[in-house]
N, C-alpha and C positions, 0 to 999 in steps of 0.2 A: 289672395287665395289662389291655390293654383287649381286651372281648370282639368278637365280630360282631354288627350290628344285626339280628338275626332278622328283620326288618319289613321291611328294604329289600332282603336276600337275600332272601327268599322272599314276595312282595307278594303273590303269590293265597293262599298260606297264613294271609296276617297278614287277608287278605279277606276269608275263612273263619270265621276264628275273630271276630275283629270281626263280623262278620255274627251270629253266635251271641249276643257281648255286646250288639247292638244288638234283639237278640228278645228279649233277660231285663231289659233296661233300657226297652221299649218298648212292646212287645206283650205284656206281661203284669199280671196284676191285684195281683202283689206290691207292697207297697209301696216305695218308693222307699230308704227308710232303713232298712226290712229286706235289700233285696238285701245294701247297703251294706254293713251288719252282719253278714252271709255274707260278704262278699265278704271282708273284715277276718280272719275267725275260720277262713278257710280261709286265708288269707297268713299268719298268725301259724303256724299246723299247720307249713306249707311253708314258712316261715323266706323269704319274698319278698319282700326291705326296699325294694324300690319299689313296689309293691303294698300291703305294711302301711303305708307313708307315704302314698301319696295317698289309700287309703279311709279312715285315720286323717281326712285332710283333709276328705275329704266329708262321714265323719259328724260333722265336730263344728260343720259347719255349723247343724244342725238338733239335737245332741245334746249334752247337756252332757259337759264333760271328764272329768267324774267316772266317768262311764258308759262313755266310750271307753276310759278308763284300762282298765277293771275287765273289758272283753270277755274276755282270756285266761281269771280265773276267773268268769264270768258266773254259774256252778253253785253257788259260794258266795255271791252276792250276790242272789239270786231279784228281791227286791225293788226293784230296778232294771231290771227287762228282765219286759216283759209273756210271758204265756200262751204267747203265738203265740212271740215271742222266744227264748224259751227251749227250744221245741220245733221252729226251728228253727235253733238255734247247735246241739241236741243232734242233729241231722239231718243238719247240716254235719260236724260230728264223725266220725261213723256213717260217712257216704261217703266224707270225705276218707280215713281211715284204714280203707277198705274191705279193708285186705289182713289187716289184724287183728280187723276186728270181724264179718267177712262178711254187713254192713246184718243186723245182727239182727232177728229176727220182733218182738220187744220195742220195738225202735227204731222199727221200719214202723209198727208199732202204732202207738207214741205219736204220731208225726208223722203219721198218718194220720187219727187224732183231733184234730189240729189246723189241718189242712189240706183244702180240697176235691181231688178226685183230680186237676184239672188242675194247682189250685194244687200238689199234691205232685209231680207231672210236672214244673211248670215252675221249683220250688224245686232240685229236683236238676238240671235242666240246669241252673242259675245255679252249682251247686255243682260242675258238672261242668264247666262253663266258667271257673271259678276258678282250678280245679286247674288246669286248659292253661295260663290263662296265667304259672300262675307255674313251672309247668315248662320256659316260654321264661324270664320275668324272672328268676330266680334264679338258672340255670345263662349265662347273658347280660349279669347284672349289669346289668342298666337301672338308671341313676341313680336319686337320691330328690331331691326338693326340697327335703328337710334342710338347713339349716345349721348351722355351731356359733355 
């Protein structure tokens, strides 16, 4: 069944929110292939297959395949995903599944050890901009660039 284009119904919304991802892709000191790899690891959470397909796409410009494969269990593979990485795919975690973890004191910790305060501010807006869009993508069905 084909869905509604969220984007073209509601264009000051899709404004909105695009304006957010353009402050976490733009105006921030994250780096590029870490948003990415947030951006991934919160689509995989939320089951977002147009989302998972095209950050899939972005990171494996700059990252090996081996490494994109392995994001879902990143926790068992350390040795692939630096410091910062892992502190914050565990941070994306933490907030995406906010209704079960309620950002543990533990979790703030770790990622607060890993992050300066803005950078921890502007890591969960990225994570918090995630989550939005794949609560339009998923329920929406936005295509993937996928073929067979």
């Amino acid at each position: 069944m084909t869905r509604l284009n969220w984007s073209e119904i509601a264009p000051d919304g899709a404004k909105a929110l695009f304006g957010v991802h353009h402050y976490v892709t733009k105006s921030t000191n994250l780096p590029e292939e870490l948003i990415h790899l947030v951006f991934l690891r919160v689509s995989q959470i939320n089951g977002c297959a147009h989302c998972i397909d095209m950050h899939s796409r972005d990171l494996r410009k700059t990252m090996s395949i081996d490494k994109v494969t392995l994001v879902p269990v990143w926790d068992e593979v350390p040795h692939l995903f630096s410091d910062q990485e892992r502190a914050a795919l565990a941070w994306a975690e933490e907030v995406t599944l906010v209704s079960e973890t309620h950002a543990s004191d533990e979790a703030y910790a770790a990622a607060s050890a890993a992050f300066s305060p803005k950078e921890l501010v502007d890591l969960t807006i990225t994570i918090a901009a995630m989550n939005a869009f794949n609560r339009l993508g998923a329920p929406f069905r936005l295509p993937v660039a996928a073929r067979t």
